[in-house]
N, C-alpha and C positions, 0 to 999 in steps of 0.2 A: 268315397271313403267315409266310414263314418265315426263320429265322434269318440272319445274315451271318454268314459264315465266313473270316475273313481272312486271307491275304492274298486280293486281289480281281485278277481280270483288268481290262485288259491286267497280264499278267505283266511285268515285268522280270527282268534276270539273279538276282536280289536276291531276288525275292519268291518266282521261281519254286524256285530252292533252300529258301527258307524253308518252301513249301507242302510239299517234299518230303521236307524233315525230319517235319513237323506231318507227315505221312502213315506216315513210318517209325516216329516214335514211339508213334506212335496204333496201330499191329496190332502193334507186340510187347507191348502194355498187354494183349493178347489177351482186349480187352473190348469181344467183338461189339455189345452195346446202343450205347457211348459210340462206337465207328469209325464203324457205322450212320450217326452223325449228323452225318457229312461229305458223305453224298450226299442228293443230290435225294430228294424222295419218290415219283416218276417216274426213276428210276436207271435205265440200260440196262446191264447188263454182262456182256461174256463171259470167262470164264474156265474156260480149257481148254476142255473138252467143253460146258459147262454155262454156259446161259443165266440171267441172273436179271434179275426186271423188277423196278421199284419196291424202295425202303428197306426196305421189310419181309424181300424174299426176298435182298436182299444180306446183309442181318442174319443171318437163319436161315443164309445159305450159310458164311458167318463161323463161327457160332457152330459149325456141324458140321466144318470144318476144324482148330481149334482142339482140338474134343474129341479130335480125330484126331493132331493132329501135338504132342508133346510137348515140351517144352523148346524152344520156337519162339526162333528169333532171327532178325532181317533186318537185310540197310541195301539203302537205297536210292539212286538215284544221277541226279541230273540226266543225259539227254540232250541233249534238246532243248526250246525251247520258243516259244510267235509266241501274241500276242492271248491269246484263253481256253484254251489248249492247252500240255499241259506232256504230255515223252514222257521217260520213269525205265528205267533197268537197275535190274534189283537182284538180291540169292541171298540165301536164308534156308536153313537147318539146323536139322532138329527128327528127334527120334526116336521111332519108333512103341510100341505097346503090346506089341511083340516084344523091344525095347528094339532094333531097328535104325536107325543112322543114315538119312538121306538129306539130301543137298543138290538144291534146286529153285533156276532161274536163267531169268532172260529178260528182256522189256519189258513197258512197259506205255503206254497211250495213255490218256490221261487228255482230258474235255473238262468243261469249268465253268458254271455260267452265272454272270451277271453278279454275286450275293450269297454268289460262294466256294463255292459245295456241288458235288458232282460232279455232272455228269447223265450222262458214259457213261465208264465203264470198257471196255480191250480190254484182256486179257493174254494175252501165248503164252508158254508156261512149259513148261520143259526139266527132267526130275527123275531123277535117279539113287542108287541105294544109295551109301555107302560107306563105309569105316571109321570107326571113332571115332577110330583116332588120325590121319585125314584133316580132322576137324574143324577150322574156321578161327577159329569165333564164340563166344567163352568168358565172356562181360561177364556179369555176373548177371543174372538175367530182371528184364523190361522193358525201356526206352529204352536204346540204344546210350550207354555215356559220350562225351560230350564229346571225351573225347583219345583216344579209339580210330582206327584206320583209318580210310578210307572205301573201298569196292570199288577205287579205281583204283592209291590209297596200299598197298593188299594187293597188286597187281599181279594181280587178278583182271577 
C-alpha cells in the first residue's frame, strides 16, 4: 500500500499552491531519497532529453543532478491547475564544479493520482551560463524563507 501524500486531488487554488510549495521545498533539501518519495513507484517522467520510468530511476536521476549542480536554489510557481493536475514555472541557480554560474527556467506538468504521489512528471527547461553577479537567489541552502520573493514578486 502506498503512502498518502497530502494535499490530494481535486486540487483547489489552496492546495494546489500548497503542493507547489511541498515540491520547492523538497528538491532544494537536495535529498534525492526523501523527493523520491513524492512520486509513484510507476513515475513517468521526462526531463529534457531524458526519460525516467519508476521512483527508482527518478531517484537516481535526482541524485546525479544534485551532484552536478552546486549550490542549488529554486522557487517554483503555480501556473495552472483542474482536478489531479497542477502546471509550475519556476528557475533555479546552481554553480558547477568549474565554479560557473547557471540559471535553468521553464514548466513543468505535473499529474497525481488520487493518494498525492506524482505518477507523471513533463518538464521543458531552458539553461543558460551567467555571471555571478547576475545571480538573483541568495537564501542559505535549503527551503526558500518565508519572506523571500516569489518569481512574479522578483519580476522574473
Amino acid at each position: 500500500m502506498s503512502a498518502i501524500r497530502p494535499p490530494l486531488p481535486p486540487f483547489t487554488h489552496q492546495t494546489a499552491v500548497a503542493k507547489v510549495q511541498a515540491a520547492e521545498d523538497g528538491w532544494n533539501s537536495r535529498d534525492a531519497a526523501k523527493v523520491a518519495l513524492a512520486y509513484s513507484e510507476d513515475t513517468s517522467w521526462r526531463n529534457r532529453a531524458e526519460f525516467a520510468q519508476g521512483r527508482a530511476a527518478a531517484q537516481a536521476l535526482l541524485a546525479r543532478k544534485w551532484d552536478k549542480e552546486l549550490d542549488y536554489r529554486l522557487i517554483k510557481e503555480l501556473w495552472a491547475f483542474t482536478g489531479n493536475r497542477i502546471s509550475v514555472r519556476f528557475r533555479y541557480e546552481y554553480r558547477d564544479d568549474s565554479n560557473r554560474w547557471h540559471v535553468a527556467y521553464g514548466n513543468e506538468q505535473w499529474e497525481f493520482e488520487a493518494d498525492g504521489l506524482m505518477r507523471r512528471r513533463e518538464a521543458s527547461i531552458n539553461e543558460r551560463p551567467i555571471d555571478e553577479s547576475e545571480r538573483r537567489f541568495f537564501w542559505p541552502l535549503g527551503p526558500r524563507p518565508a519572506d523571500h520573493p516569489g518569481l512574479t514578486e522578483m519580476g522574473l
